[in-house]
Steps between C-alpha positions, in 0.01 A plus 500: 500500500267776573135512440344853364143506544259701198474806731627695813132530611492123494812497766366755756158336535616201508722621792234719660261104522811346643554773718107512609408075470878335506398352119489570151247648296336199263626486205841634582793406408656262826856602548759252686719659778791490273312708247376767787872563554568494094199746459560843402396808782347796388468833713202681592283603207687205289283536195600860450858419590559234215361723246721741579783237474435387179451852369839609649624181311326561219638834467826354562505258189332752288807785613762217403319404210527858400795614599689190373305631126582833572878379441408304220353812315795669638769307371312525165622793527374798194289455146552664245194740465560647149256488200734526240418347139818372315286462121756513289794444724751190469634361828754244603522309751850256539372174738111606394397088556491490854459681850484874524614557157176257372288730682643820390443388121122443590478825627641700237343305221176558632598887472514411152914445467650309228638225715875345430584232743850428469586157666757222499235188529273551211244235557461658787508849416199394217310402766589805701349714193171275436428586878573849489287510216213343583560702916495840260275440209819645261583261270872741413697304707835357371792289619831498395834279613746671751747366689661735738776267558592511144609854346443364138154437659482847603617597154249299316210607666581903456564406125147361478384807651641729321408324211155454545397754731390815421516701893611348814310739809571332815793243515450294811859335661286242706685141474725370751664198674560530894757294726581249272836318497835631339374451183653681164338679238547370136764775487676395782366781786356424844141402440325759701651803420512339137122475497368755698718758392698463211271315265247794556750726480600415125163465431401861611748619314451304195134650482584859582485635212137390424391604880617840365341459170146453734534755769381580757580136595620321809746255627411308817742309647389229775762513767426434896527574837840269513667758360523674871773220585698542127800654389665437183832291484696714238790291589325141481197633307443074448559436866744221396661534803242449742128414382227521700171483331327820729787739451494378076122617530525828713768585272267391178233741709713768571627499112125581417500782689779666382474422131175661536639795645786515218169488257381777601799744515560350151179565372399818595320699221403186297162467620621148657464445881637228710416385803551235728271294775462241807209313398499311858550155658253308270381147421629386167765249339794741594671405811478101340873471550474660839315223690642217455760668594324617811574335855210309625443696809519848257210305338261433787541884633450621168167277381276671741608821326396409148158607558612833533672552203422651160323345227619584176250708473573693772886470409406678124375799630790721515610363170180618362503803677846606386398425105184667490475792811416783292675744781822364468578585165753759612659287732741257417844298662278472857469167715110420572315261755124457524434722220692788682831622494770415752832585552741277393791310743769749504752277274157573232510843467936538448539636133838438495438122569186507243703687179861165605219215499374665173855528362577141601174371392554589121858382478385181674252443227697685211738202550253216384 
């Protein structure tokens, strides 16, 4: 093992005395022959040229350490910069106990939103509510039972609505399931496109009547970037004859998309806009069915990875942005990532695809 003395100045007059007298200086530090060969050589001016080592490494770690946050902040990706007050405005949120949804209800109650989180766990989603209202300081927050695997859920939960609310502004689509097994629906559909699409689907429609009643109001659908590798199986729109759990969701995705395209074209002149988002890959309850699932070698590549992606925080911000962004008011049936708009996968933006899922949609649930 090596032995480092305090200082370079040390090592050259100690050399310089064994150079001059053949000993060591007293007081020195007595190195065997083994250790003379183990000891470290510095060049000419050594002092200098050791600084300047650990400043180039220095610089090194600090680059790294920066550039390796610079990714960080940039797979944060945009926040949502507006100011906008909701006083008086009645949101809801479907899945509003958990994850990006969670956070979205904290933001927009501390605009001052009348808060409905509609959820299918309710001791959870009472939890959910006491957090957002003590994160917010606005004690309007409300939860109410929905099941998006259940139509009559669906059903219930718009009855209530109507009921007791007076104005719905900003209906947020936000729940989902992703990759889970072929599971059915209470009603007997594929589970994904069950949940993420149909379920929401009813529901929208269930409440348009008071989204009209409120305008200008807004429907935000919370799709993703999965929807790039969809297409929807008009023939096998349950994929009973061959399920995978990625092509269920991209379809699911892809469904989002469209539906909020439909919205739009249907809409126009009602003072209701529609729009749909990729919130991003983000760290929340979600993908729980996914990794078990998930190969253990898929698992060690993809742990060093987690530190980059989103919090739910992070993940809310287009959500947010797309409820409350004062300049998009005249916009509606667009795709948005990062709180800006982006074009959509090609199989997104086909109207004759969006207006035969619509059509299929409401006989599907017509029939329950």
């Amino acid at each position: 093992m090596s032995v480092w003395p305090e200082s370079l100045s040390e090592i050259n007059t100690r050399r310089n005395c064994e150079k001059r007298r053949g000993s060591t200086l007293p007081g020195s530090v007595q190195y065997s022959e083994q250790q003379e060969q183990d000891r470290p050589s510095f060049p000419a001016g050594g002092t200098r040229w050791l600084l300047r080592q650990r400043r180039t490494r220095h610089r090194g770690g600090t680059k790294r350490g920066v550039g390796l946050f610079g990714v960080k902040k940039w797979m944060a990706g945009g926040v949502c910069r507006s100011k906008a007050s909701l006083e008086g405005k009645t949101v809801l949120i479907t899945g509003g106990d958990t994850g990006i949804g969670k956070e979205t209800a904290v933001d927009l109650a501390r605009r001052g939103a009348r808060v409905i989180l509609a959820c299918r766990d309710m001791d959870r989603a009472n939890k959910a509510a006491a957090e957002v209202m003590k994160r917010s300081g606005n004690d309007q927050v409300v939860v109410r039972k929905l099941d998006l695997a259940s139509l009559e859920s669906v059903r219930q939960l718009a009855k209530d609505v109507l009921d007791n609310e007076e104005r719905l502004d900003v209906l947020i689509n936000n729940a989902g399931i992703v990759s889970c097994p072929e599971w059915k629906t209470e009603d007997g559909f594929e589970m994904q496109f069950g949940v993420n699409h149909l379920g929401h689907f009813l529901l929208t429609n269930c409440l348009l009547d008071l989204l009209e009643k409120s305008s200008p109001s807004r429907i935000v659908n919370v799709s993703s970037l999965a929807h790039e590798k969809g297409q929807i199986y008009f023939d096998d729109i349950n994929l009973e004859k061959k399920y995978h759990p990625w092509e269920s969701y991209s379809q699911s995705k892809l469904a989002n998309v469209l539906f909020t395209k439909e919205l739009a074209n249907n809409l126009k002149g009602t003072g209701v806009t529609s729009y749909s988002l990729h919130p991003g890959v983000i760290r929340t309850e979600l993908g729980r069915h996914m990794w078990p699932e998930m190969p253990l070698w898929k698992k060690v590549l993809f742990t060093p990875f987690m530190f980059l992606i989103k919090s739910p925080t992070e993940g809310a911000q287009t959500t947010i942005y797309c409820a409350v962004e004062e300049s998009l008011q005249n916009e509606s049936g667009l795709y948005y990532s990062d709180c800006a708009p982006k074009t959509a996968a090609p199989q997104g933006l086909d109207d004759e695809a969006a207006k035969k899922l619509w059509d299929l949609s409401a006989a599907m649930v017509s029939r329950t």
